[in-house]
C-alpha positions as CSV (number, residue, x, y, z in Angstrom):
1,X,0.0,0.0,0.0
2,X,1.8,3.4,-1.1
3,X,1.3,6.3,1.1
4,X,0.9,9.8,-0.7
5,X,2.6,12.4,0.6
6,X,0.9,16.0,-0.6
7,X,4.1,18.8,-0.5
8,X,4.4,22.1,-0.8
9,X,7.3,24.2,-1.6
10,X,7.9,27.8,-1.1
11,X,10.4,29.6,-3.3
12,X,12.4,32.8,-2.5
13,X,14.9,34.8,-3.7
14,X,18.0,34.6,-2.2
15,X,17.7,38.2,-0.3
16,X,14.5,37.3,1.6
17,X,15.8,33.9,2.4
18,X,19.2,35.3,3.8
19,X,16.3,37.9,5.6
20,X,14.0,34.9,6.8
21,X,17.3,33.0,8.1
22,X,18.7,36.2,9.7
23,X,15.4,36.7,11.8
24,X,14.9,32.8,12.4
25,X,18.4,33.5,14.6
26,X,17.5,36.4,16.6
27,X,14.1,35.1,17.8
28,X,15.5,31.8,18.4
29,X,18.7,33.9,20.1
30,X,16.0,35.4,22.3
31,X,14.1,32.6,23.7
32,X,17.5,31.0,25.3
33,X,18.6,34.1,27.0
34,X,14.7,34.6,27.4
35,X,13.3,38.2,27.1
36,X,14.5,40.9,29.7
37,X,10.4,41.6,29.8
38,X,7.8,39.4,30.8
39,X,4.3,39.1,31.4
40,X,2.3,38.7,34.7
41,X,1.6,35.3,34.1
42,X,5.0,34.5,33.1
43,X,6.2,35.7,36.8
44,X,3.2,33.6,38.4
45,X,4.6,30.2,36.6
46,X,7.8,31.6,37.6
47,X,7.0,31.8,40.8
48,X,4.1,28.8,41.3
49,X,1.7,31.3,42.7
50,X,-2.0,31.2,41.2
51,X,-3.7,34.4,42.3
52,X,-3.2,37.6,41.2
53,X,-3.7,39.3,44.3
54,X,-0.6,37.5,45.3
55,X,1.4,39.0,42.9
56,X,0.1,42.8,43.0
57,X,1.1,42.3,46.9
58,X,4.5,41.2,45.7
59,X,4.7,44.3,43.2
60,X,3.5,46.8,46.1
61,X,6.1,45.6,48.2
62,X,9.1,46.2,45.7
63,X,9.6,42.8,45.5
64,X,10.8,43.2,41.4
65,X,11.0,45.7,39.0
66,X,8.6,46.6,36.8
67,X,7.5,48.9,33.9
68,X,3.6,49.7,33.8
69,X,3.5,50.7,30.4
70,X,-0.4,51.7,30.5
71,X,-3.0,51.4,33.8
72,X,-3.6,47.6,32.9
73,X,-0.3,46.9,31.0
74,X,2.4,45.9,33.3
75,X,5.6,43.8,32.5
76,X,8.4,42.3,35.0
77,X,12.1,42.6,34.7
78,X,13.1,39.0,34.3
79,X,16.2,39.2,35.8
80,X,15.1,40.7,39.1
81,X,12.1,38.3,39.6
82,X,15.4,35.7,39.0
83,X,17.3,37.4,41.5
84,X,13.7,37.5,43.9
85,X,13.7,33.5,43.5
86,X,17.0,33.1,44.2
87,X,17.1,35.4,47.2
88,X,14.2,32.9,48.5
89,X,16.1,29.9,48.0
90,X,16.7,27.6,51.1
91,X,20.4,26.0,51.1
């Protein structure tokens, strides 16, 4: 019994693949350092915590940075909520 396979091929020009390749790198670049931004709910897997009340307590006390671009638009310095986990860490 054969098995067809349907394919599809996409053709470009070698300037866009160059550009496709190029932009392939840096997003892949910034998922293993990880972004220096993240979102609320990134900082309550982060952290294992469920409620959001939780986490606005966390932000009122300083525990991270963060940058409230608009009222309900808030984002987290990665590194700092790195540097809050660790500082929480039992030897």
């Amino acid at each position: 019994m054969e098995t067809k396979i349907n394919a599809q091929f996409i053709c470009l020009e070698e300037p866009a693949f160059f550009e496709l390749i190029d932009a392939l790198y840096e997003r892949i670049k910034g998922k293993e350092k990880g972004d220096k931004w993240i979102t609320g709910d990134e900082v309550m897997r982060m952290l294992n915590i469920s409620s959001p009340a939780t986490l606005q307590k966390l932000r009122d006390t300083d525990a991270f940075r963060i940058s409230q671009l608009s009222r309900k638009l808030i984002m987290y310095d990665r590194e700092s909520v790195e540097k809050y986990i660790e500082k929480h860490t039992r030897k």
